[in-house]
C-alpha positions in Angstrom: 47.9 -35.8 -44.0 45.6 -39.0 -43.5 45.6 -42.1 -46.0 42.3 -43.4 -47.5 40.1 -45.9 -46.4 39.5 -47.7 -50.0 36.2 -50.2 -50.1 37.1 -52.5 -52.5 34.4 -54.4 -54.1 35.7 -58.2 -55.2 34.3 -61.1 -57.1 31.5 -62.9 -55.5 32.2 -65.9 -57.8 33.8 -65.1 -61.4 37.1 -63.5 -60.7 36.6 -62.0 -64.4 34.1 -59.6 -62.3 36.9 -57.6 -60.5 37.4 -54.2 -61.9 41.0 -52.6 -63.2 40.3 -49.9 -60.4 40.0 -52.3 -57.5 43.0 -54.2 -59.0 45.4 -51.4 -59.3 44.5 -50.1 -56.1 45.4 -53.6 -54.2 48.8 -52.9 -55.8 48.9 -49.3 -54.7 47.8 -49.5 -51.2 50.2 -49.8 -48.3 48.0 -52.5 -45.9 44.6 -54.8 -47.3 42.5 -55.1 -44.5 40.7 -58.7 -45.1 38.2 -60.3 -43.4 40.2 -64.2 -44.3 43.5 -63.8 -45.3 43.4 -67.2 -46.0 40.6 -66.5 -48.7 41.9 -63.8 -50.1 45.8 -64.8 -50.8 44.5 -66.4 -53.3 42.9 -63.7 -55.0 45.7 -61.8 -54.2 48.4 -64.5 -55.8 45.6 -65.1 -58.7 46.4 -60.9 -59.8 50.0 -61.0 -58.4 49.4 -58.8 -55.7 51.9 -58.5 -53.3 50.4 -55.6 -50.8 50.9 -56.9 -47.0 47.7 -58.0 -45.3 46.0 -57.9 -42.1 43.2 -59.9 -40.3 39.8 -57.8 -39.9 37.0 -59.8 -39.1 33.9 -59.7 -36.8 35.7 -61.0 -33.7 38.1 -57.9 -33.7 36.3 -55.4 -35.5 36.3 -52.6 -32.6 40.2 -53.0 -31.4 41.2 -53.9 -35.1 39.5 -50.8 -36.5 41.2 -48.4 -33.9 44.4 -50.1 -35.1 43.8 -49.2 -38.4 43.0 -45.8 -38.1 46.1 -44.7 -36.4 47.8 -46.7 -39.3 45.1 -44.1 -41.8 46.1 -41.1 -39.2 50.2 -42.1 -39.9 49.1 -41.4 -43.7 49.1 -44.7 -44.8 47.0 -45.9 -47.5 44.2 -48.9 -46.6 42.3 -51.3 -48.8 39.4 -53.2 -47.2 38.0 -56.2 -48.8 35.7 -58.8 -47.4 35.6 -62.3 -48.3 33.4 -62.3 -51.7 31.7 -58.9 -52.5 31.5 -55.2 -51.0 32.6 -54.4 -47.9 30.0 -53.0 -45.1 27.3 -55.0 -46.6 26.1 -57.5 -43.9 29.7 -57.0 -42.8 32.2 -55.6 -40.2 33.5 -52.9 -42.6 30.4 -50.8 -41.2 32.1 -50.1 -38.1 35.6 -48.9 -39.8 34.0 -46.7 -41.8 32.1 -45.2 -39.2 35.1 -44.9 -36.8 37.1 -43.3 -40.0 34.7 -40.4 -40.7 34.5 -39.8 -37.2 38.1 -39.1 -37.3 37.9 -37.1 -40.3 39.6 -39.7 -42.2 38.4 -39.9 -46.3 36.7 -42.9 -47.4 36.0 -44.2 -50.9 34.0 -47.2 -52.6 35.4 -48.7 -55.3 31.5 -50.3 -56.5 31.8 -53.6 -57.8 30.1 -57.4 -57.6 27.2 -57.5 -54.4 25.0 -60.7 -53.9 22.5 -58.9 -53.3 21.9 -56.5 -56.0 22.8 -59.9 -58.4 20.0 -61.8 -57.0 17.6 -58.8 -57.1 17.7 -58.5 -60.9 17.8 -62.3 -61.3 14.8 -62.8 -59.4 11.8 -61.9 -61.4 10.2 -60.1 -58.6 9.6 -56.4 -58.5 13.0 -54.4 -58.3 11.1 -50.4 -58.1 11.2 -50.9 -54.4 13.3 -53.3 -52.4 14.6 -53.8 -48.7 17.7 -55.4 -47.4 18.0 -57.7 -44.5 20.6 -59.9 -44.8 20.9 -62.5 -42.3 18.2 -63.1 -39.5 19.3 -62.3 -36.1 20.6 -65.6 -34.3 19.0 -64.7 -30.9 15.5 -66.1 -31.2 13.8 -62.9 -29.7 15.5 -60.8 -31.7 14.6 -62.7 -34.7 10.6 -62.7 -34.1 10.8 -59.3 -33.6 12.0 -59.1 -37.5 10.0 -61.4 -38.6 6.7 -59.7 -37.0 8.3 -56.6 -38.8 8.4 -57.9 -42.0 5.0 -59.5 -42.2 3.4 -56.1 -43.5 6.4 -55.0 -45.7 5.1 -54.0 -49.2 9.5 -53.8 -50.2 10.9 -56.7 -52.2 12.7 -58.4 -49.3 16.4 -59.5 -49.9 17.9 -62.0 -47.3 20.8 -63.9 -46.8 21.4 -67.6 -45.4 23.9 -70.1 -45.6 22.9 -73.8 -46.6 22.6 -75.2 -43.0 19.6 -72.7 -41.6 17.8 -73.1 -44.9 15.1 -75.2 -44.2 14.5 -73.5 -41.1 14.5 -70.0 -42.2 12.0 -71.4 -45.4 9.9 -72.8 -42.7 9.6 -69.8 -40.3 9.5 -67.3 -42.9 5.9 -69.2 -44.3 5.1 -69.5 -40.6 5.1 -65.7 -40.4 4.5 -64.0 -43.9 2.0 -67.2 -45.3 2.2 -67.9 -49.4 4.9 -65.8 -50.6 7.1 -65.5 -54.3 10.3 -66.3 -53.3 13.6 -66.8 -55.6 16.0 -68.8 -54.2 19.8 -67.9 -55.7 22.7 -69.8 -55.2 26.2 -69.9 -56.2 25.9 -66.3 -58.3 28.3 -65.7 -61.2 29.6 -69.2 -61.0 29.6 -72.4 -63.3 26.6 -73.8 -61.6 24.6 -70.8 -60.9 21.4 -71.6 -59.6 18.0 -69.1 -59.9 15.2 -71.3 -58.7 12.0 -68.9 -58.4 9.2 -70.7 -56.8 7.0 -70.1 -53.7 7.6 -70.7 -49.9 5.3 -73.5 -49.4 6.5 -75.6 -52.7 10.6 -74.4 -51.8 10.0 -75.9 -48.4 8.7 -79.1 -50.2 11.5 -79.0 -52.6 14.6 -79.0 -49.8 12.5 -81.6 -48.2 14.0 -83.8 -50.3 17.0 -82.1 -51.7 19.8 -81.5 -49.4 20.8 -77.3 -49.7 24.2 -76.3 -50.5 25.5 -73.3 -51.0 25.2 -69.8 -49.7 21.8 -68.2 -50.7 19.9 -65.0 -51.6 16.8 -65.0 -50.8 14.2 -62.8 -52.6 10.9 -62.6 -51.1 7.8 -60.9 -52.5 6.1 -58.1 -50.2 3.2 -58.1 -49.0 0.3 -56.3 -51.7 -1.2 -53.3 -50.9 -4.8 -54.8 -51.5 -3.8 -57.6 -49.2 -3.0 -55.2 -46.4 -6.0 -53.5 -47.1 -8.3 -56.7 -47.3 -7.1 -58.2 -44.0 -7.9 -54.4 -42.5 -11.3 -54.4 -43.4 -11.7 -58.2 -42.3 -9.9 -56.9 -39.2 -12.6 -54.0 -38.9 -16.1 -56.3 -39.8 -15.2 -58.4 -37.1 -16.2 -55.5 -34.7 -19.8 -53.5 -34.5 -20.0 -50.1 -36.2 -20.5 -49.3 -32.5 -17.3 -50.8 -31.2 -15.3 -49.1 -34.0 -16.7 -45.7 -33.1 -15.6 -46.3 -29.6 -11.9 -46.7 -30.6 -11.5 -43.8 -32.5 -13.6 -41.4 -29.8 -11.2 -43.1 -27.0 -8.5 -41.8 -28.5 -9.9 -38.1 -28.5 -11.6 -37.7 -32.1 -15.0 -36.1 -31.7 -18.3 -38.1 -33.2 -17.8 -36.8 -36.6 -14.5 -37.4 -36.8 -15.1 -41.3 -35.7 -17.5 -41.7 -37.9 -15.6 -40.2 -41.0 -12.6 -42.7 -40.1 -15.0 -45.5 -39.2 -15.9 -45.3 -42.7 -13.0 -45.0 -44.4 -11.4 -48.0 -42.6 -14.8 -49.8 -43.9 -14.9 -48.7 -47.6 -18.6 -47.5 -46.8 -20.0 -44.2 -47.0 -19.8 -41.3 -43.9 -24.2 -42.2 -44.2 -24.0 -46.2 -44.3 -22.0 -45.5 -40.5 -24.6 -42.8 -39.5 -27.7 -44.9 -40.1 -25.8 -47.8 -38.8 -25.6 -46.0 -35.7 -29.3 -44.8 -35.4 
């Protein structure tokens, strides 16, 4: 029979945060898969653990991965941790997870500390709905693309970013989005825990003059319904009632039909667009 792939959740700070489960598992397993060994030997000697470890990492996360399954496959029991937090988030644990179901080998999460989730309820902003991001792409295509994408989300946005892409991320983030609520949160669950909710345009001011350290969550307000809706209909007055007609009836909708989403993209009545027309 197959081990267990066990996701174990570890402190993101405050070693007080681990949980008995992930504990006595470390001691259980036959192999921790880490993504520094050197990191996490000293959580490991912190609790006493003894379990062997293995290097998993994003530079070998495809031939490392294939490596432990067979190890999985043998029967052998695995733990993956990542360096502070839960594995898979913003992390290569995605792709051993996904290579162990595929191979019909079980996988459990041990749930635990994740920066993200921390920030979220730190922040103040609105927690109802909320998307993750994580870190913007590197590649600078890549990253306009997401950047275009999130200029219209309504989502609290969660992001990561480490201390020396701060000020640049701040500054192309108000570039895109404009004015946005923004909490800045910085070394979570430890002595000097930081929770600096402000805005983009006064943060970028702020770390103008204050050097950034630290790695940071960042949680960004969406963007307002009636904000969307307000740059639509500035959108839509910037063309004739004639002009508008004509882009709904080129894409097949008969005169009624034009005229009944003319007006609703207007906020005027179905009668205001037909005597506009005459």
């Amino acid at each position: 029979m197959a081990g267990t792939l066990y996701l174990c959740a570890t402190p993101i700070g405050n070693l007080g945060d681990i949980t008995d489960r992930v504990l006595s598992t470390l001691k259980e397993v036959d192999m921790i898969a880490a993504e520094d060994t050197r990191n996490s030997i000293k959580l490991l000697n912190h609790f006493e653990i003894k379990t062997p470890m293995t290097s998993y990492h994003e530079h070998n996360k495809v031939e490392k991965a294939q490596q432990i399954v067979s190890w999985l496959l043998e029967g052998k029991n695995v733990a993956l941790i990542t360096d502070a937090g839960t594995p898979a988030i913003s992390d290569p644990g995605e792709v051993l997870v996904d290579k162990c179901l595929k191979a019909g080998i079980p996988v459990t999460s041990l749930p635990g500390c994740c920066a993200c989730i921390t920030a979220l309820t730190l922040s103040g902003l609105s927690t109802r709905r909320f998307c993750f991001e994580g870190f913007l792409p590197a590649d600078k295509k890549e990253k306009k693309y997401v950047l275009s994408e999130l200029t219209r989300e309504t989502r609290t946005m969660i992001l990561y970013e480490a201390p020396h892409h701060l000020k640049r991320t701040l500054g192309e983030l108000y570039e895109t989005l404009g004015q946005r609520r923004i909490t800045l949160c910085r070394e979570l669950t430890k002595r000097f825990e930081t929770i600096f909710p402000t805005t983009l345009e006064d943060a970028i001011i702020y770390y103008e003059k204050n050097e950034p350290k630290g790695e940071f969550v960042l949680v960004l307000e969406g963007m307002s319904r009636e904000r969307i809706e307000q740059e639509e209909h500035a959108q839509w007055e910037k063309l004739t009632i004639e002009e508008h007609m004509q882009i709904y009836e080129g894409q097949g909708a008969g005169r009624k039909e034009a005229m009944k989403k003319v007006a609703a993209d207007r906020g005027i009545s179905k009668r205001e667009v037909y005597q506009a027309l005459l």
